[in-house]
C-alpha positions, 0 to 999 in steps of 0.5 A, a space after each residue: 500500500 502507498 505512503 500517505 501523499 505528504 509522506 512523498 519527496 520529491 526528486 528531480 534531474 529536470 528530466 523525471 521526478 521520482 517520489 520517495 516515501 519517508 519510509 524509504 519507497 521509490 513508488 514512483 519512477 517515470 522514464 524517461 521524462 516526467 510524462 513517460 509510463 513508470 518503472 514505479 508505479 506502487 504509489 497506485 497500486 501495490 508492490 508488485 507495481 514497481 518499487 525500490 524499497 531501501 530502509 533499516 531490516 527492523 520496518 519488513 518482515 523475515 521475507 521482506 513484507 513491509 510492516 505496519 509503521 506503529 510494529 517497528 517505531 518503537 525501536 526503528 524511526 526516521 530521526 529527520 528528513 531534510 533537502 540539503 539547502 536550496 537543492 533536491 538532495 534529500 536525506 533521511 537519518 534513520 535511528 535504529 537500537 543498534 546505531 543510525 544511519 542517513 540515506 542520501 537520495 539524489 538525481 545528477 544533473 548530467 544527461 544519463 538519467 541515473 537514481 542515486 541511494 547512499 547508505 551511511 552508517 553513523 552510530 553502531 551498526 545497522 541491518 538494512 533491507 532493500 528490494 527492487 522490482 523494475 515494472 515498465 509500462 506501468 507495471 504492465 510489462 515485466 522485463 526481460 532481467 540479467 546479471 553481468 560482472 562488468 570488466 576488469 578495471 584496467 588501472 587498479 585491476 580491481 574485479 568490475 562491479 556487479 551489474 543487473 540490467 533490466 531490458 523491456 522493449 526500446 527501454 532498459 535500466 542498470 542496477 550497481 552496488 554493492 551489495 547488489 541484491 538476491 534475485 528472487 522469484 516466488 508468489 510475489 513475482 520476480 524481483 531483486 532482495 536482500 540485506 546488507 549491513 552499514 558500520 559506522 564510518 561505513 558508505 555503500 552507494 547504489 545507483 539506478 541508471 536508465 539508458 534506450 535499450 539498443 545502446 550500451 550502459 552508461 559508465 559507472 559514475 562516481 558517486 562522491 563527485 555527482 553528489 558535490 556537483 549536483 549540490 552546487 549546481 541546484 545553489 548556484 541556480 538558487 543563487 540567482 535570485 538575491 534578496 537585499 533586504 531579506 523578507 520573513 517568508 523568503 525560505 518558502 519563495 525559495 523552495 517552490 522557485 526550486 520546485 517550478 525549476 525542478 519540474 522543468 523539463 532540461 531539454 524542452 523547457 515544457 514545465 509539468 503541471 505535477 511529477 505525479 498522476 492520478 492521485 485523487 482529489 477526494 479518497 475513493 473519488 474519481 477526480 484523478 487526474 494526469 498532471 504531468 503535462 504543461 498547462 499554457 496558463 501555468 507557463 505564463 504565470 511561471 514566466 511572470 514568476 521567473 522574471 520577478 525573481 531573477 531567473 531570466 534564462 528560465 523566463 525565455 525558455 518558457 516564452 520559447 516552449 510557447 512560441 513553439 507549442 502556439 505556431 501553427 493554425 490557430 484552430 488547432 490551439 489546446 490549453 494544455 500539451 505534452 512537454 515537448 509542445 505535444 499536441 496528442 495527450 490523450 486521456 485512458 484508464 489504467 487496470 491498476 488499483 488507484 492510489 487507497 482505491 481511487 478509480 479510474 486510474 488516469 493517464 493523459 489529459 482529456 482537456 486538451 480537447 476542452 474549448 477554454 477561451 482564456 488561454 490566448 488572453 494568458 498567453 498575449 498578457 505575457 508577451 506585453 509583460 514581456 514587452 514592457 520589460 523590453 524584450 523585442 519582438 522577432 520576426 515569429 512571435 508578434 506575426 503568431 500573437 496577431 493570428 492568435 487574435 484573430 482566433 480571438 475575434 472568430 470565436 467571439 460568439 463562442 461558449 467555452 469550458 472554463 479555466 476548470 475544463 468544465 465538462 458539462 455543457 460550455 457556458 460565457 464564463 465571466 471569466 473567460 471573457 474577461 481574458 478575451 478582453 485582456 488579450 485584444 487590450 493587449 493587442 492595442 497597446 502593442 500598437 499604441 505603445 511598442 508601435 507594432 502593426 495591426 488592425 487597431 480600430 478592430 480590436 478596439 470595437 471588439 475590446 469595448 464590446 466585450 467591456 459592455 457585455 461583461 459588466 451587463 452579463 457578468 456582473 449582477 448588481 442584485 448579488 453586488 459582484 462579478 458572476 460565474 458565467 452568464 446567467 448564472 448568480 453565483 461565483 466561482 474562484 477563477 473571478 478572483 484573477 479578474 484584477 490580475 488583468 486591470 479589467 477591475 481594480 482590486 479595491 473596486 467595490 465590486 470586486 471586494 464584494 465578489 472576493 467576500 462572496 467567494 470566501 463566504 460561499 466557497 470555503 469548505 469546512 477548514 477554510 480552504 477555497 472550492 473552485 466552484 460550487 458543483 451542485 448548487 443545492 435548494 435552501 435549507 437541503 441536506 448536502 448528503 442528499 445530492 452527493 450523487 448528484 452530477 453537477 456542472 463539471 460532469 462528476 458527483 459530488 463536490 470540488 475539494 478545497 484547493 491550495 491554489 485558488 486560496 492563495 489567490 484569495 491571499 492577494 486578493 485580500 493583500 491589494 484590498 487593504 486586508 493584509 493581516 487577514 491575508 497573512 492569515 489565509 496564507 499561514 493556513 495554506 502553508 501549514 498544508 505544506 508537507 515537512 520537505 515544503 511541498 504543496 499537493 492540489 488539494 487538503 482535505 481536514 484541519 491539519 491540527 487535528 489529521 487532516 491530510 493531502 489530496 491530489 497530484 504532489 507537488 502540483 506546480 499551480 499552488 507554488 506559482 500561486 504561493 510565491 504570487 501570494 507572498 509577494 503580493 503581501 511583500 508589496 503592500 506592506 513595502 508600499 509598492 503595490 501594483 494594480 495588475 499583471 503589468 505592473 503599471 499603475 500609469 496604465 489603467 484600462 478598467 473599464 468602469 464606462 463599458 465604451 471607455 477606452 485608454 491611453 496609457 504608457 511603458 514602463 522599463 525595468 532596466 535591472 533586467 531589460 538589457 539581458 533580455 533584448 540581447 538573448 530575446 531574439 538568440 534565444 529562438 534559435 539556440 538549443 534550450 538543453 544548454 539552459 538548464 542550470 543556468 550555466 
């Protein structure tokens, strides 16, 4: 059975993000990217899945069954779990009667794709236990296994190490160490086990590399020099971002700057919604979603974020991924592609047992499918972000921005899905519009502003029309605030971005009130915010009457309280004026945290009384949205508050009179505005593989 979900570390070479549990369990492995089926897949289903299991002899039993925590806590636990600072190397010191040891655990930022376990024996000495069971596919095709003696080596003539390789179709992967574990075959299927003792003072080292299978292993590696190197390389990246005042809650800015970096992709610059798929956003639910893929909204939020701390080179691989993913017919456009600009992420059903019985077992995104209205409005704020920040246009990027926007005016009449990829019927959401109107705003001010061509007086027409439309539609003035979608008198949290864009200032009235509705009518049980109400129950019913009810997004029940959408209504609550009720939103969120830092999609309970993470981990939309939050706050209490994305308090396009248009003026940011003009165009054109570390 899987680790509780906030009992996962996560691992990361920028190509795969492993999941390590604080027992010791590799439950999750994909290869050879984020989005590749898993070698591990026991964290949805068992051990016969796939896992690498590595801890004190005292947690299994004689055959290597796992036994229940509370059997072996007394005389064997986990003294303390850590990231060596600023980095993914995770180690675990484990305390046993007979003495301690700490387990290192770590991917090397090379190209090989290698898994990195190292025992070291502290006190006394320790028995460890370690089994490995390589499934590919998903645990659906068990590998063809061999155990080879590598060659002799030529300088010390030292015997060659013990190699097991693993071969099942174009993959193949390579276990050294020493000891290299029994090959075992019995009821519980193939598999390599066995035990191994640490001294103090003592280092044993294990290392699982992948490799295509029609080429040779890679080299054996030395593990002292990756594990120096790879540490250095992850606070060499860190140090990028400098603070010169430092801010109370720097520390959590830093790690989930880490956590975006890490889910990354080395070559593509593609950034993974999750590491994880298909845990659950309710236990025995059936929202179990594949996160693993690259959302559009989630590349231009994680490009501001970039920016604004330091990490330019990040910022334009992520401008670089989304002119790659956008060329092409507009028609064709999707809110959400694989990491290398896929467009083919197709949802199916794995026959595995789900995460504590969650079914259906996810893989693939169906939402590429889904008409979401608010992505071209993402994508074009961004590229005005980027404009004001004096990144010129090249010869692709504004041509492709202008066909973006005529995709905008050709769909004008259309109904979409929302930023929740609703699969009930498509509706005007408020919100979508809102980001229709943000990208033909964006559209002008490239020609009034920067001096680009385009048809001017069109988008202007377009851009007013939908003003009026949206202040007579999306807003009820009988409930005082912003709707869902037309029609419709109640409010979902995707509202709560409407002042990101400028179309509403954030200490607007309305937008107060719809902020208050939203926290009112949202917030479930512990304070966390639902997206959306999914069944909209009569006055005065009980809920558990309609809990199977199928609601506007096309499942039962209702949405979980997520971490994202309550960080927004931290920054909200910050730009109105609320800051301490604000700090206190998002200490809420933070004690969500796992102890590594690590943020799930969702929670379910108070954490002060055992409530516990759901959904995919870490899900890379609540750390954009926690770093927004903390700064947000940083900003109001510093005095230098902003009204929206552009951060350009001269520019002011809300529409307060539907037919009200602007005149409004750049701002440069000259700490960075020369970096950028200089790579902007360079960058297109150069491989994006050498960025990854910031070298």
């Amino acid at each position: 059975m899987a680790s509780l979900i906030e009992d996962y570390a996560l691992l990361s070479d920028m190509q795969t993000g492993p999941l390590v549990s604080r027992r010791g369990s590799v439950d999750w492995l994909c290869v050879p990217r984020f989005d590749s089926p898993a070698v591990f897949g026991a964290l949805l289903g068992t051990a016969k899945d796939g896992r690498w299991l590595l801890a004190p002899a005292a947690t299994v039993e004689h055959d290597g069954t796992e036994l229940p925590e509370q059997s072996w806590q007394e005389n064997c636990r986990v003294g303390e779990r850590f990231y060596a600072e600023n980095t993914f190397v995770l180690q675990t010191v484990w305390i046993t009667d007979a003495g301690s040891v700490r387990v290192t655990d770590f991917m090397p930022l090379t190209e090989d794709l290698s898994l990195v376990r190292r025992v070291e024996g502290l006190t006394g000495e320790v028995e460890m236990f370690q089994e490995v069971r390589m499934r590919f596919d998903y645990g659906q095709l068990m590998p063809w296994v061999s155990q080879f003696e590598s060659a002799e080596d030529p300088v010390t003539e030292n015997p060659g190490a013990t190699e097991v390789i693993a071969l099942a179709g174009p993959d193949a992967m390579v276990l050294r160490g020493e000891p290299i574990p029994a090959f075992i075959r019995d009821q519980e299927g193939p598999r390599h086990a066995g035990r191994f003792t640490v001294a103090a003072g003592q280092t044993r080292d294990f290392v699982l590399t992948y490799f295509p299978s029609h080429r040779t292993p890679p080299a054996p590696m030395d593990v002292g020099e990756q594990l120096r190197e790879t540490k250095q390389l992850w606070r060499d990246w860190d140090q990028q971002w400098s603070v010169e005042n430092p801010r109370e809650l720097d520390h959590h800015v830093r790690r989930s700057l880490l956590v975006i970096r890490s889910l990354m992709h080395q070559q593509t610059g593609g950034l993974a919604g999750s590491a994880s798929a298909a845990l659950p956003e309710k236990i025995g639910g059936d929202r179990n979603w594949d996160a693993r893929f690259t959302w559009v909204r989630d590349a231009t939020f994680a490009l501001e974020v970039m920016l604004n701390h330091g990490h330019d080179r990040e910022a334009l691989q992520l401008r670089n991924w989304l002119l790659r993913c956008l060329a092409g017919d507009p028609e064709a456009l999707q809110s959400v592609y694989g990491l290398a600009g896929e467009r083919a992420t197709s949802e199916h059903s794995l026959d595995l047992p789900g995460y504590e019985r969650s079914r259906p077992v996810r893989v693939g995104n169906g939402a590429s499918r889904a008409h979401q209205s608010d992505t071209v409005g993402h994508v074009l704020v961004a590229f005005e972000k980027l404009r004001r920040r004096g990144l010129e246009e090249d010869r692709l990027s504004w041509p492709l921005q202008k066909a973006l926007l005529g995709h905008v005016l050709k769909h004008y009449e259309d109904a979409d899905q929302s930023l929740w990829e609703m699969r009930g019927d498509p509706q005007f959401y408020t919100h979508s519009r809102v980001m229709m109107w943000a990208a033909l705003q964006s559209g002008v001010d490239a020609v009034k502003i920067h001096g680009l061509d385009g048809d001017l007086q069109l988008w202007e027409t377009h851009r007013d029309q939908l003003a009026l439309e949206i202040w007579t539609s999306g807003y009820d003035p009988a409930q005082g605030s912003f709707v869902q979608h037309y029609g419709s008198t109640h409010v979902d949290a995707s509202l709560l971005l409407l002042p990101t864009v400028g179309f509403v200032a954030w200490d607007d009235p309305r937008m107060v009130r719809t902020a208050a509705r939203i926290a009112q009518e949202l917030s479930d049980d512990d304070g966390l915010l639902r997206r959306y109400r999914n069944v909209h129950l009569p006055p005065d019913s009980p809920p558990e009457d309609f809990e199977s009810q199928v609601g506007q997004d096309g499942f039962a029940g209702e949405d979980a309280g997520h971490l994202s959408v309550t960080l927004w209504l931290v920054v909200n609550l910050a730009h109105s004026g609320e800051v301490e009720r604000a700090r206190e939103v998002l200490e809420a969120v933070l004690k969500r945290g796992n102890d590594l830092g690590l943020l799930a999609a969702a929670y379910d309970g108070d954490p002060d009384s055992g409530g516990r993470m759901l959904g995919n981990l870490p899900q890379v939309l609540p750390h954009l949205s926690l770093i927004q939050a903390i700064d947000a706050i940083h900003h109001v209490t510093a005095g230098s508050a902003h009204t929206g994305l552009l951060d350009d308090p001269d520019n002011d396009p809300r529409p307060d009179q539907p037919d009200q248009t602007h005149e409004s003026g750049a701002v440069a940011l000259p700490a960075m505005q020369e970096a950028l003009r200089q790579a902007g165009n360079a960058a297109l054109r150069e491989s994006d593989g050498d960025t990854a570390y910031g070298r």
